[in-house]
C-alpha positions as CSV (number, residue, x, y, z in Angstrom):
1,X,-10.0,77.3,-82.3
2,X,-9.0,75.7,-79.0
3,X,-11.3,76.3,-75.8
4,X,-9.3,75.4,-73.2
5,X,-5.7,74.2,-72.8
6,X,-4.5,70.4,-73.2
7,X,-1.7,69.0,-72.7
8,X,-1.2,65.7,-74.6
9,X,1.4,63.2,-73.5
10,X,2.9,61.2,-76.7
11,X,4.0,57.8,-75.2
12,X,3.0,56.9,-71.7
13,X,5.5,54.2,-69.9
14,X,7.3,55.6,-66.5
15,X,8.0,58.8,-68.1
16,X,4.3,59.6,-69.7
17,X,2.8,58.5,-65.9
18,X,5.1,60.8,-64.0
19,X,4.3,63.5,-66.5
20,X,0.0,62.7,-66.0
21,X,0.7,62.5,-62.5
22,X,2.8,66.2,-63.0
23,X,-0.3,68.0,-64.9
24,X,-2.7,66.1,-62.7
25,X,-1.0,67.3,-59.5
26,X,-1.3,71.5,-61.2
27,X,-4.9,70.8,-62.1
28,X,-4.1,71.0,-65.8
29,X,-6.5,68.8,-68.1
30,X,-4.4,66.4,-70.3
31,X,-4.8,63.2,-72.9
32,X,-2.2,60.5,-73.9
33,X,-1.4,58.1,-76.7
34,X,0.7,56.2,-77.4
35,X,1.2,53.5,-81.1
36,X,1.5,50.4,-79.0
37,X,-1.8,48.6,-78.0
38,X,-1.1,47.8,-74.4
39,X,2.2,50.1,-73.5
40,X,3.5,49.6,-70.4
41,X,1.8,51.8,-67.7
42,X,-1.5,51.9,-70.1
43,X,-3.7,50.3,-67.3
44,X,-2.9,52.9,-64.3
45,X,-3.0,55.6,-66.8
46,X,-6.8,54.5,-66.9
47,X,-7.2,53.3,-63.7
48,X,-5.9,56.8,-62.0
49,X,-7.6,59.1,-64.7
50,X,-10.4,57.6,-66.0
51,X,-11.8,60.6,-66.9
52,X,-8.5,61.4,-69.5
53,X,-8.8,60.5,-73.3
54,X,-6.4,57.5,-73.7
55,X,-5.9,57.0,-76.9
56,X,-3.7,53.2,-77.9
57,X,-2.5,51.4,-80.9
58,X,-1.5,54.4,-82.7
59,X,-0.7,58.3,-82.7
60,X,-4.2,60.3,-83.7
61,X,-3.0,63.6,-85.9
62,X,-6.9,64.8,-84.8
63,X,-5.8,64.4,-81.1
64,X,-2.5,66.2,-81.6
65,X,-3.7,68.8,-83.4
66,X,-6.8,69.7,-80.5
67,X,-3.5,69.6,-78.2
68,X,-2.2,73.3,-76.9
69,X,1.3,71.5,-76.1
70,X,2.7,68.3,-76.7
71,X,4.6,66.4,-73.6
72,X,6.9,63.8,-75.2
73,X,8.2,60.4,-73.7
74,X,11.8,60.0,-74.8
75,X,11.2,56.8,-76.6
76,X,9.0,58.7,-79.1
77,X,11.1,60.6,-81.8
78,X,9.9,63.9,-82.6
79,X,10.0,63.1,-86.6
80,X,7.0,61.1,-86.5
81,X,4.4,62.1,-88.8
82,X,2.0,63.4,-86.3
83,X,4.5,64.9,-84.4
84,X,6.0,66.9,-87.4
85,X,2.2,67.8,-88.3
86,X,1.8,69.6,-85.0
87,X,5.3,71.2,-85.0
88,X,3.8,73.0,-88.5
89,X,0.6,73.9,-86.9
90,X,2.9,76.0,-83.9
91,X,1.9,73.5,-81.3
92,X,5.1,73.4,-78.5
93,X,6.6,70.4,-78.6
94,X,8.4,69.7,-74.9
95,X,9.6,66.8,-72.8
96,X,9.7,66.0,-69.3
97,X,12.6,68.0,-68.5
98,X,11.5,70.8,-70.3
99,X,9.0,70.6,-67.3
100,X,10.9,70.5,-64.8
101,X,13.2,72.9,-65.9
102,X,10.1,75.1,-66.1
103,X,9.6,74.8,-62.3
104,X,12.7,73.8,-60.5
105,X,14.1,76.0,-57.8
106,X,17.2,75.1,-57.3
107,X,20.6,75.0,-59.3
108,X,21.0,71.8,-61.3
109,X,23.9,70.2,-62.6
110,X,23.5,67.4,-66.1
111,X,25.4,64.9,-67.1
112,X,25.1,63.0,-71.1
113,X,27.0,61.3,-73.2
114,X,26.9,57.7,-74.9
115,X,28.5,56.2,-72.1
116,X,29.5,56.4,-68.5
117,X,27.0,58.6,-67.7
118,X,24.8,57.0,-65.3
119,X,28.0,56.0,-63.5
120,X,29.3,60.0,-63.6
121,X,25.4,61.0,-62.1
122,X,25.2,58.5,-59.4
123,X,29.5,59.4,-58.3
124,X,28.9,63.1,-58.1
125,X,25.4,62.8,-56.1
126,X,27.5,60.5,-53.4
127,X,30.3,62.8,-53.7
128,X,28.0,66.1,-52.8
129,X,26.6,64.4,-50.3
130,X,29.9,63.4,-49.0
131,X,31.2,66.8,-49.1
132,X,28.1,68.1,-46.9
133,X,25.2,68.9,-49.5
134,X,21.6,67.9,-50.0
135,X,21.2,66.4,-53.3
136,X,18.9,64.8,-55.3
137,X,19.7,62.9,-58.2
138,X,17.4,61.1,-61.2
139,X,16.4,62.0,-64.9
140,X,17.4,59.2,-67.2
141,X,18.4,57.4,-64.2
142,X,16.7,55.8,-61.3
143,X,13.7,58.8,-60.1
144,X,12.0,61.0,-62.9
145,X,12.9,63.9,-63.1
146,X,9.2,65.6,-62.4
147,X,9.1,62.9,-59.3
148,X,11.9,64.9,-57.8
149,X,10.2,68.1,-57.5
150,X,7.4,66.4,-55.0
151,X,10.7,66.5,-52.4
152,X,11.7,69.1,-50.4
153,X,13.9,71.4,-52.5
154,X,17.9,70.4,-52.3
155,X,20.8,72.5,-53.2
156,X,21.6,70.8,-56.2
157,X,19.9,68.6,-58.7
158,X,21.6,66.0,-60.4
159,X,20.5,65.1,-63.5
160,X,21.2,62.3,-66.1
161,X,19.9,63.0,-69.4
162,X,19.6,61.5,-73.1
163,X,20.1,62.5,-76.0
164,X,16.2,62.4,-76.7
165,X,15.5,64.3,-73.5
166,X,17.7,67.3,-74.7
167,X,16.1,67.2,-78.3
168,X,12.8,69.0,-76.3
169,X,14.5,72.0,-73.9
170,X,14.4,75.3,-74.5
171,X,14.8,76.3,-70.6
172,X,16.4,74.2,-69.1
173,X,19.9,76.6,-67.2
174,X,22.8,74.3,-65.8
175,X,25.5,75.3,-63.3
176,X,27.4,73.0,-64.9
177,X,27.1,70.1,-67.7
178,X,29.4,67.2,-69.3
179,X,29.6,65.6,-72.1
180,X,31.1,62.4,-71.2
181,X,32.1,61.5,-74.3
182,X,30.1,60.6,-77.9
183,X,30.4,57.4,-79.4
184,X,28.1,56.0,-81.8
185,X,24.2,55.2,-80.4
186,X,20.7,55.2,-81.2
187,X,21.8,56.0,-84.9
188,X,18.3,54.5,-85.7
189,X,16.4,57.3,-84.6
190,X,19.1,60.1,-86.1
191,X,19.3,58.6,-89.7
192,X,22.3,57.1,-89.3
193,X,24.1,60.4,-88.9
194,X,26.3,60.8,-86.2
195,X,26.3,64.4,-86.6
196,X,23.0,64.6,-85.8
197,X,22.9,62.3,-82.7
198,X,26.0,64.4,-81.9
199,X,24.1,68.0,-82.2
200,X,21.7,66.6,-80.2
201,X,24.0,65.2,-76.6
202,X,25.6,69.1,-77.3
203,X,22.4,70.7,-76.7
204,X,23.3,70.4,-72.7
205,X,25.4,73.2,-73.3
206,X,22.5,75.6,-74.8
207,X,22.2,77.5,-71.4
208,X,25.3,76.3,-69.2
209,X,27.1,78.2,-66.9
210,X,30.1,75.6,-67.2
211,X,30.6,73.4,-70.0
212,X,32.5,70.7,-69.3
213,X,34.1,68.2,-71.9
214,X,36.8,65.6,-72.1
215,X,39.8,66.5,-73.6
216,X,39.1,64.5,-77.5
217,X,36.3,66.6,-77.7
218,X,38.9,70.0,-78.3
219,X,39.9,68.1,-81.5
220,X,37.2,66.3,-82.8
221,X,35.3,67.6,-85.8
222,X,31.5,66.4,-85.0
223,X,32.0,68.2,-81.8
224,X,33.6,71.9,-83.0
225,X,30.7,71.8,-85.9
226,X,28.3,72.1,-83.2
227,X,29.6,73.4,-80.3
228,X,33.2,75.8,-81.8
229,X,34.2,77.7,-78.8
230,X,36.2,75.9,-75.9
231,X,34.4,74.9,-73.0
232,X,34.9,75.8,-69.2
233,X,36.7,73.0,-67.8
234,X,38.5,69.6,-69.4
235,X,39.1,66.5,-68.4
236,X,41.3,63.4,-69.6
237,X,43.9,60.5,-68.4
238,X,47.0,62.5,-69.7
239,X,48.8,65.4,-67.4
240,X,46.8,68.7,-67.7
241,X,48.1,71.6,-69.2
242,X,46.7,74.4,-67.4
243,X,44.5,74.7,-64.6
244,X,40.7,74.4,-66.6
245,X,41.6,70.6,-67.2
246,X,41.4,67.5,-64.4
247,X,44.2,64.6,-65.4
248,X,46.6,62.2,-63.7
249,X,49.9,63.3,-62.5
250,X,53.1,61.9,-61.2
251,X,53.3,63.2,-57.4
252,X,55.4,61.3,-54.8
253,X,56.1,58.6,-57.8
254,X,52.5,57.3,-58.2
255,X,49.3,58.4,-60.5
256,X,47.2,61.2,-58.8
257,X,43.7,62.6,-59.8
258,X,44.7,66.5,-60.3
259,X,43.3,69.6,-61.3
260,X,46.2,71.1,-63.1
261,X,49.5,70.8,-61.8
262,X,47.5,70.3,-58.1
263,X,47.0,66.9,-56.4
264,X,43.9,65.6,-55.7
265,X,43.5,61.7,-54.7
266,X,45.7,58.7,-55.1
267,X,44.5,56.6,-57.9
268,X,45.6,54.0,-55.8
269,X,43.1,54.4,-53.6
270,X,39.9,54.3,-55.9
271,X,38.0,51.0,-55.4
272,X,37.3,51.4,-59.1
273,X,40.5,52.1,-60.6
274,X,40.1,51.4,-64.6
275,X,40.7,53.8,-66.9
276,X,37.1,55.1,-67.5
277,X,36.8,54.5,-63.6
278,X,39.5,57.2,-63.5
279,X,37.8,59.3,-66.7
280,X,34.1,59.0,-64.7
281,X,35.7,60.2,-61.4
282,X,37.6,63.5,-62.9
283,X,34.7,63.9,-64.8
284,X,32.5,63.8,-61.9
285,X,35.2,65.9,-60.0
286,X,35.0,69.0,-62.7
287,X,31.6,68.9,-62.3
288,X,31.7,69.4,-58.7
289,X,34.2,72.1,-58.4
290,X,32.1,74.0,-60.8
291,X,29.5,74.0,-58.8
292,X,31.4,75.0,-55.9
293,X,32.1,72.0,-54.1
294,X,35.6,71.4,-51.8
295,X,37.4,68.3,-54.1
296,X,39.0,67.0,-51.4
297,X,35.9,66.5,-49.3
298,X,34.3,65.0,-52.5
299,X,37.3,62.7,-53.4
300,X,36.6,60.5,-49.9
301,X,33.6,58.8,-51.8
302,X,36.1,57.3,-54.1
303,X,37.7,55.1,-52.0
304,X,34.3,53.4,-51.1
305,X,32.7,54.2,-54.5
306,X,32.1,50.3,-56.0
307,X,29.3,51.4,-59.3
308,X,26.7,50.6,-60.7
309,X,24.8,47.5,-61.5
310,X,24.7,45.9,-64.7
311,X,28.2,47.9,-65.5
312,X,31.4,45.0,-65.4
313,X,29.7,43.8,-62.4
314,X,31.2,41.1,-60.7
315,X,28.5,38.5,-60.4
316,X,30.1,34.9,-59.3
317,X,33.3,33.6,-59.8
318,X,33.6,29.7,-60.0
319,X,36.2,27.2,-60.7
320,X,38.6,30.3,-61.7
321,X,36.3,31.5,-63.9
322,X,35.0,35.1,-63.4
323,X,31.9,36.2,-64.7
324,X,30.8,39.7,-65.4
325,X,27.1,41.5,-66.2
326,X,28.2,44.5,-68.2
327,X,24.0,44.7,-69.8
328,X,24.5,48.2,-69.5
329,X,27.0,47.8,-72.6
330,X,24.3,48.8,-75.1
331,X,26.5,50.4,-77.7
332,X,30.0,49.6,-79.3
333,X,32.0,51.5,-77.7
334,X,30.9,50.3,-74.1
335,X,31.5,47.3,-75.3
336,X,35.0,47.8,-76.7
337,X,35.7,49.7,-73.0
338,X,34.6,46.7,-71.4
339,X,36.7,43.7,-72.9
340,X,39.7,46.0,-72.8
341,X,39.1,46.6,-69.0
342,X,38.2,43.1,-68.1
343,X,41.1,41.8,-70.5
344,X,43.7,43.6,-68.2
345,X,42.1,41.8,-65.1
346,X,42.2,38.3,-66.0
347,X,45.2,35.8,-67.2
348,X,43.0,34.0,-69.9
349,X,40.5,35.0,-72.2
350,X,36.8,36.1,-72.5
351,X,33.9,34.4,-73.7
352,X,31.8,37.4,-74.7
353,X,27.9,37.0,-75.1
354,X,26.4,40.0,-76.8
355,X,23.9,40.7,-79.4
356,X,20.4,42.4,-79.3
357,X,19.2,45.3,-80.9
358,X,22.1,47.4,-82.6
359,X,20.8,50.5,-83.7
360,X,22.0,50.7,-86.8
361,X,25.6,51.6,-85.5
362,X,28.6,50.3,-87.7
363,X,29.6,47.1,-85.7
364,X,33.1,47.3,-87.5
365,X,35.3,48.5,-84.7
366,X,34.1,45.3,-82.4
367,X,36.4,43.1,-84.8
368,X,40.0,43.8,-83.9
369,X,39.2,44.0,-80.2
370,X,37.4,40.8,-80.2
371,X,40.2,39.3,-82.0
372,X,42.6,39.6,-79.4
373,X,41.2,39.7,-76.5
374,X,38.1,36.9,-77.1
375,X,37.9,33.2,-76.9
376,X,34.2,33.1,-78.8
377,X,31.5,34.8,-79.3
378,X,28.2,33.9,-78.2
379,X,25.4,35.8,-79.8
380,X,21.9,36.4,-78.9
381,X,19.0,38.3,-80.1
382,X,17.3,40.3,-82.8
383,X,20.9,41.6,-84.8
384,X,23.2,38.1,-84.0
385,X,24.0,37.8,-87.4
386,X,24.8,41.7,-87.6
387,X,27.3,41.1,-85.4
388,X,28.5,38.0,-87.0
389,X,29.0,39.1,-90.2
390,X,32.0,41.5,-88.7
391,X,33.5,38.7,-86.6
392,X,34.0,36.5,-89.4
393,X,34.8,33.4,-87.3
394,X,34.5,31.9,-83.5
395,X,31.3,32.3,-82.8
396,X,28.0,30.8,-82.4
397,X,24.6,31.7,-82.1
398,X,22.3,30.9,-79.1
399,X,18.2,31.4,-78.5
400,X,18.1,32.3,-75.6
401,X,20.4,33.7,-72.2
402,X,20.3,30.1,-70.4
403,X,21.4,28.8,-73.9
404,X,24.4,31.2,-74.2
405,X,25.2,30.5,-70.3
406,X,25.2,26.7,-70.9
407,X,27.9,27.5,-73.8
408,X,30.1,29.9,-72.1
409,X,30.2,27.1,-69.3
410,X,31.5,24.4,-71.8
411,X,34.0,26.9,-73.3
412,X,35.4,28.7,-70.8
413,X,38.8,27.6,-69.1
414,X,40.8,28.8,-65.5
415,X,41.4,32.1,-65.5
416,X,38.8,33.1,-68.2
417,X,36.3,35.9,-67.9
418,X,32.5,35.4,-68.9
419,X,31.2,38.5,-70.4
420,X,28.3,39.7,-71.1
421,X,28.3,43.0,-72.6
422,X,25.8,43.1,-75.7
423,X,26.8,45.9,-77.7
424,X,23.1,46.5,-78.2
425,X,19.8,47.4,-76.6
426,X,17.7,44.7,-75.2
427,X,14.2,45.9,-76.0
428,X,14.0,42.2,-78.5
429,X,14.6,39.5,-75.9
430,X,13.8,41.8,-72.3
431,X,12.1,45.0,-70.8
432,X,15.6,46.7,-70.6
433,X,19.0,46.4,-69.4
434,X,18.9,45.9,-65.9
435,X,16.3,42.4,-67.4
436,X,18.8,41.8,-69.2
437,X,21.6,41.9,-66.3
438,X,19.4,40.0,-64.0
439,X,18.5,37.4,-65.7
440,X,22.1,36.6,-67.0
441,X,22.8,36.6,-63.5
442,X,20.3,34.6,-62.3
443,X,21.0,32.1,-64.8
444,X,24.7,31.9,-63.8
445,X,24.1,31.4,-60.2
446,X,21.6,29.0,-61.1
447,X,24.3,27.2,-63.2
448,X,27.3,28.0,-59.9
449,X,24.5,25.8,-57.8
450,X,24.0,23.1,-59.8
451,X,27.4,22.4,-60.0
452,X,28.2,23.1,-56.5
């Protein structure tokens, strides 16, 4: 029998040292562990709570089973042996949000999906604050989520989360949630079942005021097994059909951003005007007027809105050659969005450079886009010849990120785009994506100067 409470966090890293820092903050006692031998975060774990079991280099059932509740990092999957071993002996099982969720005090609205939605959290925090609010925004992006609550309290959270995050809430309420949209990802951790990694992104919607969802979703099969009644509010690039569902319209002979037959903003005056620029804003927009908001005060931000690092970014264009850090491309479909998009910008080609860690995802769909829209292929990292074997042809394989700049240089002509958009995680080669992004673009601004 238990004495006394414990709380053990299962993976330390930014999420397992906001979480020590959480329970440490409420006075609760708590351990960690983690499988890797020196994780990241491992030394100020120790060095901030020396008096804390830490235990490394693998996950101890005895530990987890002294343990009144399990706190779990996202990059831990709840099927692990030990995990499953306390789940059987009643232990809770929670996450980070579950957490917050637990304690929050104000109205919070979440965002998910496989893509686009750090890009839908960061536009709807700048477009409540435009339209007058106090807002704080984090999650899976930028500030934890338990970091959040040592701020004064806003009037709205905004929250990205993952699909792993939602596998571990049981109460956490929305005002509003979206789905951005579900493509295939982290098929790894869900057995190669879509339906599962699906089930999981729809769990935003267990306790949400408004559901929100673009407009596939109504007719997609994955989604209605999980999730069969309609949801709140719709969004999508055709002309809505009733007033639950944000589109584009013809008003005054140009495409508007509307909400039903009502016009919102000039698409023409977005700064980011591509079509899942246009999918993130109305998205973002729903969202918003669910929660109450005045669109046309929110709509201002979109004029100015420019995105997010590491997402087709713009890094140096040289000799008529543009080149683009899209490291935030970490699954197929990203990837796909991003060639089409940058294809439609540019009179030549692309030279894409991708590769990494692919998840287990079927790579099959890259093929046909690649085929028309790509010079070569330059591949890098752990799954190169994963990617290879659906290309076929026009490609070649590189060690390491200067290696595949060097080549892009040589192959590249005027009026080609250089993209790098891996269509896999980085964890192989770099910490993450945004080490990724930066040292593609260091490497090409390195290569601008030496030519210059």
């Amino acid at each position: 029998m238990k004495t006394k409470p414990l709380h053990l966090i299962v993976g330390l890293g930014p999420t397992g040292l906001a979480v020590a820092k959480y329970l440490s903050q409420l006075g609760r006692p708590f351990a960690a562990m983690d499988s890797r031998k020196q994780p990241p975060g491992s030394a100020d774990f120790q060095r901030l709570y020396p008096n804390a079991i830490c235990h490394l280099g693998g996950f101890d059932q005895a530990l987890a089973l002294q343990a009144t509740q399990l706190v779990m990092s996202p990059g831990v999957s709840i099927q692990e042996p030990v995990i499953q071993a306390a789940i059987h002996a009643g232990i809770e099982v929670i996450g980070d949000i579950e957490l917050f969720a637990r304690a929050v005090k104000a109205p919070v609205i979440g965002i998910t999906g496989s893509n686009g939605k750090s890009t839908v959290t960061q536009l709807l925090g700048e477009m409540l604050k435009t339209a007058g609010y106090h807002v704080l925004v984090g999650g899976n992006i930028g500030t934890q989520a338990l970091a959040l609550l040592e701020e004064p309290v806003p009037e709205v959270y905004v929250l990205e989360l993952s699909s792993f995050q939602l596998e571990t809430i049981s109460h956490l309420a929305l005002v509003s949630g979206v789905v951005t949209n579900i493509t295939e990802d982290h098929l790894d951790r869900y057995h190669g079942q879509m339906s599962l990694y699906t089930k999981a992104k729809l769990r935003i919607f267990a306790n949400c005021r408004v559901p929100v969802l673009p407009l596939y979703a109504a007719f997609n099969p994955l989604v209605l097994q999980h999730y069969p009644q309609e949801a709140e509010l719709y969004f999508g690039l055709e002309a809505p059909k009733n007033n639950r569902t944000f589109g584009v319209i013809q008003y005054q002979a140009e495409d508007w951003l509307a909400l039903g037959e009502k016009p919102i903003f000039p698409v023409k005056n977005m700064r980011l005007k591509a079509p899942h620029d246009i999918a993130n804003a109305l998205a973002a927009l729903a969202l918003g007027y669910a929660f109450g908001a005045d669109l046309h005060k929110m709509v201002v931000r979109l004029a100015e809105f420019s995105g997010l690092d590491h997402r087709c970014q713009l890094v140096a264009e040289y000799l008529h050659i543009k080149w683009i850090n899209d490291s935030k491309g970490t699954n197929v479909g990203a990837t796909i969005t991003a060639i089409e998009s940058v294809a439609k910008t540019i009179d030549g080609k692309i030279v894409l450079i991708a590769g990494g860690q692919t998840k287990g995802a079927n790579l099959s769909p890259l093929s046909q886009t690649i085929k028309h829209n790509v010079r070569s292929t330059l591949l890098i990292g752990e799954d190169a010849e994963k990617i290879a074997d659906v290309l076929l042809d026009n490609y070649h394989y590189c060690q390491t990120m200067q290696e595949a700049i060097h080549q892009a240089a040589q192959i590249a002509k005027p009026g080609d785009a250089v993209l790098l958009s891996p269509a896999a995680a980085s964890f192989d080669m770099f910490d993450n994506f945004s080490h990724r992004g930066d040292v593609f673009t260091e490497a090409v601004k390195a290569y601008v100067k030496g030519q210059s």
